[in-house]
Every structure is written in C-alpha cells, then in structure tokens.
C-alpha distance (Angstrom), angle and dihedral (degrees) to the residues before:
residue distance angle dihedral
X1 . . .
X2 4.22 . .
X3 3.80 124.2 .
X4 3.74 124.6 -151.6
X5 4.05 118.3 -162.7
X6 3.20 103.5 -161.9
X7 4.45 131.5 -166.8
X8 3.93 107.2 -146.4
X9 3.85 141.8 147.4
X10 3.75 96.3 -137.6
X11 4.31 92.0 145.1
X12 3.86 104.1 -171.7
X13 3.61 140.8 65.9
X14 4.10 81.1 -131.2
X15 3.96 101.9 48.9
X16 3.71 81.6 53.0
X17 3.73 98.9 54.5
X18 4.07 81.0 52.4
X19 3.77 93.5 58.7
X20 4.10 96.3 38.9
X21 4.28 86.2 53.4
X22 3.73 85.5 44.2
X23 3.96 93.5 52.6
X24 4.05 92.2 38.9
X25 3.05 86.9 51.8
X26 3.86 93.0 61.1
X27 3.67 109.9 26.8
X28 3.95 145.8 32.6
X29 3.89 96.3 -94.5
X30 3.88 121.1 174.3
X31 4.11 92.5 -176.5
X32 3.24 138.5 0.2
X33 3.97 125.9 -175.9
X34 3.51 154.1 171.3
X35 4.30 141.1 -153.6
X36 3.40 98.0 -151.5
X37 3.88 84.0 -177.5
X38 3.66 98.4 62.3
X39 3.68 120.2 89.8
X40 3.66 92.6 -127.1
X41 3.89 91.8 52.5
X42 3.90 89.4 -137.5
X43 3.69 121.7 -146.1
X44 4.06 114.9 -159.2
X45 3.53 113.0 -173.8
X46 3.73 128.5 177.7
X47 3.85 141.5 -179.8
X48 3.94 137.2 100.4
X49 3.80 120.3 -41.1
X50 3.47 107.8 -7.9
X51 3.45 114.7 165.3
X52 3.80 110.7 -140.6
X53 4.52 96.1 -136.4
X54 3.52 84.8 48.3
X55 3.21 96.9 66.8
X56 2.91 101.8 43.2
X57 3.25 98.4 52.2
X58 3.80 92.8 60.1
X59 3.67 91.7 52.5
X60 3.53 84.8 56.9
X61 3.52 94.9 47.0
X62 3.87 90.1 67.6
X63 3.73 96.4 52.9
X64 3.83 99.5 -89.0
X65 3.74 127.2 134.4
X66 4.17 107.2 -127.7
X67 3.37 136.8 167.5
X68 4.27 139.4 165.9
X69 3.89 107.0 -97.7
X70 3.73 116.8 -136.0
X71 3.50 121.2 -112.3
C-alpha cells in the first residue's frame, strides 16, 4: 500500500469529486481525500502502486495546481 500527500487548490467539495473519478478511474485506489479547510487543500490518496508524478500529473491535467508535500 503507497500514500501520496499531496499540496493543491482544488476549492470545492465538487471539483474534488472530479479529480477522485479522474484518479479511480486510472489506478487501484483504496481512499482518496481532501481538507478543504487547510490552507494547503491536502489531497491523501492511497492504494497499490501509485506512482507519486503520475498523479500528479492527472491532477494537473484537470486544471488543478498539485505538488508532493515534504515530509
């Protein structure tokens, strides 16, 4: 099981349902959430094999700032 922590300014309950259909849609993901009320808008998503740029790079893909938090 992988984890990616992910910086973002998805604002909405709604934009995020677009990005966790997009990322179902494409990988083996067991959860995938948001804190809307944190300033970084953190994405966490988990599941099997998920490869960190890729992911990214879909968020991106739908008009979404994203980037890896440090640790």
């Amino acid at each position: 099981m992988e984890m990616a922590i992910l910086k973002t300014d998805i604002r909405s309950g709604n934009d995020f349902r677009i990005v966790k259909n997009k990322l179902h849609k494409y990988y083996n993901i067991n959860q995938c959430t948001i804190d809307l009320d944190d300033m970084d808008k953190v994405v966490r998503v988990v599941g099997d094999k998920i490869e960190m740029q890729e992911v990214i790079d879909k968020i991106k893909s739908l008009g979404y700032l994203c980037e890896e938090l440090p640790d």
